[in-house]
N, C-alpha and C positions, 0 to 999 in steps of 0.2 A: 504494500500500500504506500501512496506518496506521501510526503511530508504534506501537512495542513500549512497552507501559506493563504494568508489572510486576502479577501476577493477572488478563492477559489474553493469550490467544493470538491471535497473527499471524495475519494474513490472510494467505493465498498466492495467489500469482498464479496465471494460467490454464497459463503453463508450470509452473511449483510442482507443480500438482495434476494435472497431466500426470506428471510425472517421480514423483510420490506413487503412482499407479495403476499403472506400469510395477514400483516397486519393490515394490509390494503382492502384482501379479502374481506377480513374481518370488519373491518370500517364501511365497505359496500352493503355488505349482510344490515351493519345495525343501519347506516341510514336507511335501505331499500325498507327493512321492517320499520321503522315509522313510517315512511310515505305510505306504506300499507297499510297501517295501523288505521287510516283515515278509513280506506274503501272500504276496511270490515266493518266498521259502525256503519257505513251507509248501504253495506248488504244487511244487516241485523236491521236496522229501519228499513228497506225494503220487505226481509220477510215479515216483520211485523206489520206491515200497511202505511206506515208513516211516510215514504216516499213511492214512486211508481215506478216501474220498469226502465222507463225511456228517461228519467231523473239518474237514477245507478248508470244505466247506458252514457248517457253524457260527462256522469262522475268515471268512470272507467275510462269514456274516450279522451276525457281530460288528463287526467294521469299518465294515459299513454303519454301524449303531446304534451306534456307539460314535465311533470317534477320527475317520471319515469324515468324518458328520455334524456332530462338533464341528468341523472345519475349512472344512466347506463354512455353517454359523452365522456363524463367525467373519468370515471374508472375503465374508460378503453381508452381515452386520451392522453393522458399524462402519465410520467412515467411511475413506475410503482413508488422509488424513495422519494418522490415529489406528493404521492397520494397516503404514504406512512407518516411523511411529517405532517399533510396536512393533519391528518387524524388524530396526532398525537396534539398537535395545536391545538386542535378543537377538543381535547381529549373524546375520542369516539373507540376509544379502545382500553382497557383498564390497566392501570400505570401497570401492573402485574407481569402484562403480555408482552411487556418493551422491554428487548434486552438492553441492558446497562451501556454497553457499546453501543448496540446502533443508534439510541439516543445522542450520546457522544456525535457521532460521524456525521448523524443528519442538523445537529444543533441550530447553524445556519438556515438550513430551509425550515425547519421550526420555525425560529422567526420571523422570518417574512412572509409565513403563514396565519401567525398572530397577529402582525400588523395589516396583512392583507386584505382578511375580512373583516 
């Protein structure tokens, strides 16, 4: 691995960017399950009568085009230690799951993930 010289980011190793793609996973998983977590209440109001077929219909085609799609861009788009740190910025992942090094390596885009959004 190369020395860390200041306005350069680390290389990570081949486990790095293993444990980067896990945490990435991981971070996909839980946003996807919130965005989710909406439609199920609005399937549970549908079987209960509280909204109508073509209501869920528009709430599902929205989802696709909307917050879906935004997360399925995101996590094909950027690279995995670019979507580890966000995660870890946002903590979307439980300090637990971050090994002690790749926190280190990625520190940098850490924070330009915290100041970003």
């Amino acid at each position: 691995m190369s020395a860390h010289r200041p306005g350069r980011e680390r290389d990570l190793t081949k486990e790095q960017k293993r444990q980067a793609r896990e945490i990435a996973g991981v971070a996909w998983e839980a946003e996807l399950s919130e965005a989710l977590d909406e439609l199920h209440v609005l399937f549970s109001d549908w079987r209960k009568g509280r909204i109508d077929a073509f209501q869920l219909s528009r709430a599902i085609h929205e989802f696709h085009d909307g917050s879906g799609r935004e997360l399925f861009k995101r996590y094909n788009g950027l690279r995995p230690e670019d979507l580890a740190a966000r995660a870890i910025a946002h903590e979307l992942v439980p300090p637990g799951q971050i090994p002690t090094e790749l926190r280190k390596v990625l520190a940098d885009r850490i924070d330009r993930w915290r100041r970003r959004d």
